[in-house]
PLY file of the C-alpha trace (Angstrom):
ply
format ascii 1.0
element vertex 377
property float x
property float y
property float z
element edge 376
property int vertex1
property int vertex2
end_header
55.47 130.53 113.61
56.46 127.44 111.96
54.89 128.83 108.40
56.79 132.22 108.50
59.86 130.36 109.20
59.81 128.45 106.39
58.32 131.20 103.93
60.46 134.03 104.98
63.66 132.18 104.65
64.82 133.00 100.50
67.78 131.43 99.09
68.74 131.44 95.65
69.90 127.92 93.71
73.13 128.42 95.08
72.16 128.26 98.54
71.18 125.53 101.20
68.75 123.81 98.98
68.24 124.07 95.19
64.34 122.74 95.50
62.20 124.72 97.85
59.99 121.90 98.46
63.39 120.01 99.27
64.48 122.85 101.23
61.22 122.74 103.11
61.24 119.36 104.12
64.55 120.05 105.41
63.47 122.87 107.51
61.03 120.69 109.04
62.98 117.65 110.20
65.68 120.37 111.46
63.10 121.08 114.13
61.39 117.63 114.51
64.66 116.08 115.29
65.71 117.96 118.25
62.19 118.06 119.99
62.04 114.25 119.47
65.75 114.19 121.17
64.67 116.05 124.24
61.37 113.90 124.80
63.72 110.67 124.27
66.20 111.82 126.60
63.48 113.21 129.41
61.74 109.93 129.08
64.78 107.82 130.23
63.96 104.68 128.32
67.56 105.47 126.65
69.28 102.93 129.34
66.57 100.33 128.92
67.83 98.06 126.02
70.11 98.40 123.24
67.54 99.32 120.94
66.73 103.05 122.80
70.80 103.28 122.81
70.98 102.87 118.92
67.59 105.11 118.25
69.53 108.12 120.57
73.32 107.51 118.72
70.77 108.32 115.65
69.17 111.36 116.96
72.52 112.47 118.27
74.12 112.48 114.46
70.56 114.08 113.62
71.03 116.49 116.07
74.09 117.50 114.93
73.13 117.67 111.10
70.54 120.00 112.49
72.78 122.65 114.55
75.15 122.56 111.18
71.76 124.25 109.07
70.77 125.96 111.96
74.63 127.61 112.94
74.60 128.21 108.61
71.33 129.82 108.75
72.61 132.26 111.54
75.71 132.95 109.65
74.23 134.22 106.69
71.76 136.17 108.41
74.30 138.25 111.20
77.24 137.79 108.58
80.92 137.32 108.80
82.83 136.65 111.46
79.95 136.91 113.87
78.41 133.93 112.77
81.15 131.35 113.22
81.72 133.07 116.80
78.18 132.05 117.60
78.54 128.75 116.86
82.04 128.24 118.86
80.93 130.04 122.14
77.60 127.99 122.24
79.25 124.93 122.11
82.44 126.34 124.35
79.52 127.18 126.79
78.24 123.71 126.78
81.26 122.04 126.83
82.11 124.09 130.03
78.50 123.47 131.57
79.29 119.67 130.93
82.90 120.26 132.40
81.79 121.77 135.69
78.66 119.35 136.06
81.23 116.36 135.98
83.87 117.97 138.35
81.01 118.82 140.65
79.87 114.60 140.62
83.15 114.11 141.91
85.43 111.00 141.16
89.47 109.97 140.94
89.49 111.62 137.54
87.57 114.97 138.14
90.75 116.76 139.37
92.36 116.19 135.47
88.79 116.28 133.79
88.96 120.30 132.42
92.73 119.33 131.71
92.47 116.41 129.14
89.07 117.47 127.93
90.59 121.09 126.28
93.04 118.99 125.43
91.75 116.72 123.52
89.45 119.39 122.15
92.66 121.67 120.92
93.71 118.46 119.60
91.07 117.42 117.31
90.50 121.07 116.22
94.09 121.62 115.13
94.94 118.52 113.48
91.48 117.17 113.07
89.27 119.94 111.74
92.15 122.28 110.32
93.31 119.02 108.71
90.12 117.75 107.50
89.27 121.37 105.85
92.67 121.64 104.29
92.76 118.07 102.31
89.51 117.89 101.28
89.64 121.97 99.97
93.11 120.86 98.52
91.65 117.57 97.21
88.79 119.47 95.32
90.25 122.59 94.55
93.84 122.35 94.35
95.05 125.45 96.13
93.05 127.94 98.61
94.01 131.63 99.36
93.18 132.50 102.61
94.11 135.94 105.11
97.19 135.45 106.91
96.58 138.21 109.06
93.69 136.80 110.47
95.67 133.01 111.29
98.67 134.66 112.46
96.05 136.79 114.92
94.49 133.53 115.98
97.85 131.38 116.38
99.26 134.24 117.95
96.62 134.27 120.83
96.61 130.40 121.03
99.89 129.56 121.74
100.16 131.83 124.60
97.01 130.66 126.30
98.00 126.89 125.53
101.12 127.73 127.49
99.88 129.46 130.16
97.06 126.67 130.66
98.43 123.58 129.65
102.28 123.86 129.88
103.53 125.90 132.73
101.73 124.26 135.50
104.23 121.04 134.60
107.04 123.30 135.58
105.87 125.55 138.61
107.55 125.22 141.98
104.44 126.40 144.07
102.58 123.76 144.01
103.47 120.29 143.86
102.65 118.39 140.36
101.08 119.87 137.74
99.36 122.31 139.48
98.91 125.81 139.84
98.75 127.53 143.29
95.44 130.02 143.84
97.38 133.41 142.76
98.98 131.30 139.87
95.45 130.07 138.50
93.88 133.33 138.93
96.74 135.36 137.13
96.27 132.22 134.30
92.43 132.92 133.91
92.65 136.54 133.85
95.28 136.08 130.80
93.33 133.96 129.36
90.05 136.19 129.48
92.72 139.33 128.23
93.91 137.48 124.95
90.38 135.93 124.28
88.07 139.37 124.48
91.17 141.21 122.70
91.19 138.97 119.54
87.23 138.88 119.92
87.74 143.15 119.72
90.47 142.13 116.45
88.50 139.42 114.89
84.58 141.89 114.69
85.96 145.72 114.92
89.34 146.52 114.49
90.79 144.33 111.93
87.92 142.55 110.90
88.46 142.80 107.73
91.00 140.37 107.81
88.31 137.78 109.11
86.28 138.31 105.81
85.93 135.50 102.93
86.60 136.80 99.76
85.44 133.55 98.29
82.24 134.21 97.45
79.75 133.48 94.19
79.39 136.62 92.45
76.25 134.95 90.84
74.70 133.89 93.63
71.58 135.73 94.75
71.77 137.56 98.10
70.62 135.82 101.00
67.35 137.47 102.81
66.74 135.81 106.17
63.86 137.87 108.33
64.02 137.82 112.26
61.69 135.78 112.91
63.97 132.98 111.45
67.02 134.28 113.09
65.38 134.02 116.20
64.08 130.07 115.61
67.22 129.33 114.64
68.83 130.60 117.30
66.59 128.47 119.35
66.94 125.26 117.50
70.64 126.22 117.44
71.07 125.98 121.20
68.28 123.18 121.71
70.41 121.11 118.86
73.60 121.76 120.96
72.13 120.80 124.50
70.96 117.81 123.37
73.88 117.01 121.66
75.71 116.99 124.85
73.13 115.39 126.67
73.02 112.27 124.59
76.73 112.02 124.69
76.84 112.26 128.22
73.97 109.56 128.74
75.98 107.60 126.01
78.92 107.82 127.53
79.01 104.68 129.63
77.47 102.50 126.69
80.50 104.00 125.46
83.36 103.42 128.32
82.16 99.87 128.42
82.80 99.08 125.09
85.87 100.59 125.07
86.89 98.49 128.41
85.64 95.56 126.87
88.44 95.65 124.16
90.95 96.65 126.49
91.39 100.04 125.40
92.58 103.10 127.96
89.50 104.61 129.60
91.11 108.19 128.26
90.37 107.09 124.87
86.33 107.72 126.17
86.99 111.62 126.70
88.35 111.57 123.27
85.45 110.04 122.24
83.27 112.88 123.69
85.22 115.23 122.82
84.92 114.51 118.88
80.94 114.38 119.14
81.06 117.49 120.89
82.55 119.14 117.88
80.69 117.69 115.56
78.78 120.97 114.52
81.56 123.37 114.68
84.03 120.11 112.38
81.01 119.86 110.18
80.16 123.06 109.35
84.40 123.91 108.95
84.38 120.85 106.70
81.42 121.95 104.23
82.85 126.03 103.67
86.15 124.58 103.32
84.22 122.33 100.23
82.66 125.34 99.07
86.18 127.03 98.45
85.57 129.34 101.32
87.98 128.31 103.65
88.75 131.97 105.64
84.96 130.81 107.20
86.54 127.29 108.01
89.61 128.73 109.80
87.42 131.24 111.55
85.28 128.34 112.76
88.58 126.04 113.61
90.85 128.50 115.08
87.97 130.57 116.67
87.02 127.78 118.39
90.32 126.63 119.83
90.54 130.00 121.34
87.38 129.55 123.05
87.29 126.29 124.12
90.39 127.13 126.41
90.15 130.91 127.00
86.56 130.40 128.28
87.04 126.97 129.90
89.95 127.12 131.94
88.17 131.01 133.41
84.88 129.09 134.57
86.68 126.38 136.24
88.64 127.77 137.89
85.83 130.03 139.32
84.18 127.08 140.42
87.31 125.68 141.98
87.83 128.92 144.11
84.23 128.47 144.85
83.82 124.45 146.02
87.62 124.64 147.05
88.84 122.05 144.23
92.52 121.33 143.32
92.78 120.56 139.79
95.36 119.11 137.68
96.15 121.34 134.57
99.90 120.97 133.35
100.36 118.28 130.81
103.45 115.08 130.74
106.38 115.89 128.52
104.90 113.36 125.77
101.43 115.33 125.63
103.07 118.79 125.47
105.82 117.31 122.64
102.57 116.16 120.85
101.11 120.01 121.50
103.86 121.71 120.28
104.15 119.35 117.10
100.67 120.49 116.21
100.87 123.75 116.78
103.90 124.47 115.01
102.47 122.38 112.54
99.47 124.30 112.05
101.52 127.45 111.81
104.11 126.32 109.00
100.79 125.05 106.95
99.23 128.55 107.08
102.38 130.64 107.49
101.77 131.83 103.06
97.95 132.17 103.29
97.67 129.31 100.11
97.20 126.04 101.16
97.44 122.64 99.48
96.25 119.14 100.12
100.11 118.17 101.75
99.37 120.02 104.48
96.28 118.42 105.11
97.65 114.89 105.31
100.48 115.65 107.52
98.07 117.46 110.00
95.62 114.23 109.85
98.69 112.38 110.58
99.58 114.13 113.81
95.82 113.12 114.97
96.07 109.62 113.80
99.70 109.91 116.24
97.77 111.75 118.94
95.27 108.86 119.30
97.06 105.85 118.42
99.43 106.83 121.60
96.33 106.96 123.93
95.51 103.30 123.02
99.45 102.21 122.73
101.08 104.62 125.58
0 1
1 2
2 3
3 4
4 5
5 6
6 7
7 8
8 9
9 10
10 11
11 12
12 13
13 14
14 15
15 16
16 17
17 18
18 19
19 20
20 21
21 22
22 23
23 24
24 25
25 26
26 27
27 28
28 29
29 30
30 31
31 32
32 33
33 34
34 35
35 36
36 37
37 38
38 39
39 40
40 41
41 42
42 43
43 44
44 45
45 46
46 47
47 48
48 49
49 50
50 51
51 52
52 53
53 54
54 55
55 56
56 57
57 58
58 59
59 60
60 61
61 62
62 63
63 64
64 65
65 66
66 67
67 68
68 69
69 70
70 71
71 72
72 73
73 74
74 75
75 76
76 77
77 78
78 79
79 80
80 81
81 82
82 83
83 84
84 85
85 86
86 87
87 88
88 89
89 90
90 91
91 92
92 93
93 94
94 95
95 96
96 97
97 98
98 99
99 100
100 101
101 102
102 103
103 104
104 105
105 106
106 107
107 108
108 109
109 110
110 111
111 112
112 113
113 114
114 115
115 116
116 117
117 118
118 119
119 120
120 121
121 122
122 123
123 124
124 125
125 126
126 127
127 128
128 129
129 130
130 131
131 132
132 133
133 134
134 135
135 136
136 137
137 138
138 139
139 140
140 141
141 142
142 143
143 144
144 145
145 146
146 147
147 148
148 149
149 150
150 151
151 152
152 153
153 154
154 155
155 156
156 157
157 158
158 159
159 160
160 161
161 162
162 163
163 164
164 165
165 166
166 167
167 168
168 169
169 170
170 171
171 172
172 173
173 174
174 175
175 176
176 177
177 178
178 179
179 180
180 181
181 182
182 183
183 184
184 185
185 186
186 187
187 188
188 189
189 190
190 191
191 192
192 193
193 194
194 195
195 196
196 197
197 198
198 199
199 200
200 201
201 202
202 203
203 204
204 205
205 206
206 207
207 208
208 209
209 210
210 211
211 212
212 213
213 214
214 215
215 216
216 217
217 218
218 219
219 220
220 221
221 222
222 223
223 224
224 225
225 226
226 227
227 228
228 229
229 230
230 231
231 232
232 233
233 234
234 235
235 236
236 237
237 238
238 239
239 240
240 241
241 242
242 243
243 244
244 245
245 246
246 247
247 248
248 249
249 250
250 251
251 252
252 253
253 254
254 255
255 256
256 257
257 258
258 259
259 260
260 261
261 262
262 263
263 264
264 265
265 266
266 267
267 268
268 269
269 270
270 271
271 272
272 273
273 274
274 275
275 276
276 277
277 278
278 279
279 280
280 281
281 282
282 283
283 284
284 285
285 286
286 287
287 288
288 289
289 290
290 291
291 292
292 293
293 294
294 295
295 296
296 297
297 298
298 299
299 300
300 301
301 302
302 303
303 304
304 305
305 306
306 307
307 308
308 309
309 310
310 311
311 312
312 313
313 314
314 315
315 316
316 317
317 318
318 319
319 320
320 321
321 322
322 323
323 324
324 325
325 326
326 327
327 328
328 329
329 330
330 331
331 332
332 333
333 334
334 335
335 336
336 337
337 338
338 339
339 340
340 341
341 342
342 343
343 344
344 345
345 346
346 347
347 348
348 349
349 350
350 351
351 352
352 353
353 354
354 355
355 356
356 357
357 358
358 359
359 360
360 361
361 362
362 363
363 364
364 365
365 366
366 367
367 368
368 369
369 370
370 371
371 372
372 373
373 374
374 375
375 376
């Protein structure tokens, strides 16, 4: 299996590696480095010294590298936009696995865990990875065109499911705090399900042409990927992801320790997470937006926004109804000023569909404000 995967995949010098005994090599490790993650995590010697702590915060970056070939590899082969959705639903489906598996541990802070961890995920994405893409694409090339169609779709369907999630449950009467009674929460999850599948239905059938790149190499070679590599990368693709996860959850207290030893606020560790979670999808977004493709980096970005709250808030609150949970969704006035800052932010940046490398640093800005008033509240 292993020989057909790496003699059926056939890029041109343009494509993931210019040497195919390079490319290879790469191939190889891709696959290596996961297994040898999951046999290091299933052997629990991670918690025994320091030294099995540093070898798995190497394996996780390796990890990581190795969903980003994987996720590219399945993008060229099933084409735009369907491989960018790939990648931000498999992580959105392990983020929410690792959501629900936390709220079901129990703890003081289980009842606000779904709340500050989309959060801090819509956070990062919007100024982080949106930011990231736009200054270094403006830093290389200048200016880059992009469809505004497509962002206004995207922005369109975000801001009403970051309001009906994160900023009307401060304001309800129902319930008191920021919650939402049971009708309110269902009639918030079924919105959020409507606006997701209906820009899903926008975004591959009706209007996706507005999703497309028209940044491509017109001397580049075509791409031929066969199925058998398709389906190993799929596989490596969601083994890469899990044990991404994994490792930062088993990291995690290595983590909140250090973090308490410098007297930083404990929320500063789901931030933490939260950035290593994204890793593939901010990674991937980062490289296309390099390449001067940047319609694939705000199908990545915004795409997974969209997911990571119209599929997260859904599944928790199913498993609220189910285990009878209250949970805490609506944010404090500062975090939904901080919000609305980025999101109008995001939509005065990509309001003319050209982009430069201002827009960039003003966006990086908001997240170096988002997280400097975690650790200086």
């Amino acid at each position: 299996m292993l020989f057909l995967y790496k003699n059926n995949l056939k890029v041109s010098a343009n494509g993931f590696q210019k040497n195919q005994k390079n490319m290879r090599l790469f191939l190889q490790w891709t696959i290596i480095i996961p297994t040898l993650s999951w046999i290091l995590f299933f052997s629990g010697i991670i918690n025994n010294s320091e030294i099995f702590q540093i070898l798995a915060s190497i394996m996780l970056i390796l990890s990581v590298m190795s969903a980003v070939h994987h996720s590219e590899i399945i993008a060229h082969r099933v084409g735009e936009p369907y491989g960018t959705i790939i990648l931000a639903i498999s992580i959105t489906v392990i983020e929410v696995s690792i959501i629900i598996s936390l709220m079901l541990s129990g703890g003081k802070e289980a009842v606000s865990l779904a709340r500050d961890t989309v959060y801090s995920a819509t956070m990062l994405i919007l100024n982080g990875i949106v930011g990231m893409c736009l200054f270094i694409g403006g830093l290389k090339h200048h200016e880059q065109k992009f469809s505004k169609h497509s962002v206004t779709i995207a922005l369109v369907s975000l801001i009403s499911i970051v309001v009906f999630t994160l900023v009307i449950p401060t304001f309800t009467e129902s319930a008191e705090g920021s919650y939402y009674s049971k009708p309110q929460l269902i009639f918030a999850s079924i919105a959020c399900l409507v606006i997701y599948s209906f820009f899903l239905f926008a975004q591959t059938s009706r209007h996706r042409e507005y999703f497309l790149s028209t940044d491509t190499n017109k001397n580049e070679k075509p791409i031929i990927i066969s199925n058998w590599v398709l389906t190993i990368s799929l596989i490596f693709l969601i083994a890469s992801l899990g044990i991404v996860v994994l490792l930062a959850k088993t990291l995690s207290p290595t983590i909140e320790s250090i973090v308490i030893s410098r007297n930083l606020p404990v929320s500063l560790v789901g931030v933490v997470i939260a950035a290593i979670i994204l890793l593939p999808e901010g990674i991937a977004a980062i490289i296309a937006a390099r390449n001067n493709k940047l319609q694939t980096s705000l199908n990545l970005s915004l795409g997974s926004a969209l997911a990571s709250i119209g599929l997260t808030i859904p599944s928790v609150a199913v498993v609220c109804f189910i285990y009878d949970i209250e949970i805490i969704l609506g944010l404090g006035i500062k975090s939904i000023i901080l919000l609305a800052l980025s999101v109008f932010t995001v939509m005065l940046s990509l309001s003319s569909g050209r982009t430069n490398i201002v827009y960039g640093v003003v966006l990086l800005v908001n997240l170096f404000a988002f997280i400097f008033l975690i650790i200086y509240p």
